[in-house]
C-alpha positions, 0 to 999 in steps of 0.5 A: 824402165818400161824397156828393161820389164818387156826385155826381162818378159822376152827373156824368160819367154826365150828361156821358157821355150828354150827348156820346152824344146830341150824337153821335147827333144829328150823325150823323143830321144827316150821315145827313138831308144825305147823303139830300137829296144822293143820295138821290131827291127825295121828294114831301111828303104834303099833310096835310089841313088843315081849310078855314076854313069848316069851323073855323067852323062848328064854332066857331059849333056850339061857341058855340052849345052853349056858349050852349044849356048856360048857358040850361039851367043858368039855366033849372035854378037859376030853377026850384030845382034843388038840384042847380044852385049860382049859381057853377056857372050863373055860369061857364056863362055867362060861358063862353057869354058870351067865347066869343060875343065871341071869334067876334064879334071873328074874324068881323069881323076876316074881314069886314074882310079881305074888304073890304081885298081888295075894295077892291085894285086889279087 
């Protein structure tokens, strides 16, 4: 019975903090209404967003370190380097090996937009 007493005592302590978070949430709900309404209009920052050339050419830096690291990996395993197992060269490259894939598949999905938006008419 001691059990079911502390059980009941954790349950309306959950419930306790369960309505004091609903509370608090409505009232910061009032309080973000209210602010839209009396409030001066607030100018939103521009977050700086990275420009897509960018983000590309830092996947294609991505890939191609990728590539240069199985290729040394490779090279290490050929020339018996007891330090370099097949499973680790293995993995490198089929890393190096989606992830040039992946950007094959992004750069001709672009290549295909462009031309969907060349051939629009104006």
């Amino acid at each position: 019975m001691v059990q079911r007493a502390d059980i009941n005592s954790v349950l309306s302590e959950i419930r306790n903090m369960r309505s004091q978070m609903m509370e608090n949430q409505r009232v910061e709900q009032d309080n973000n209404i209210r602010g839209r309404m009396d409030g001066p209009s607030k100018v939103q920052e521009t977050s700086d967003t990275p420009k897509f050339s960018d983000m590309l050419s830092q996947a294609v830096g991505s890939v191609n370190e990728l590539q240069q690291t199985s290729g040394e990996m490779k090279t290490a395993y050929e020339m018996g380097d007891p330090n370099m197992d097949i499973s680790r060269v293995m993995i490198a490259s089929e890393k190096a090996s989606i992830s040039f894939e992946a950007l094959t598949q992004v750069r001709n999905r672009v290549v295909k937009a462009y031309e969907d938006i060349m051939n629009m008419p104006v």
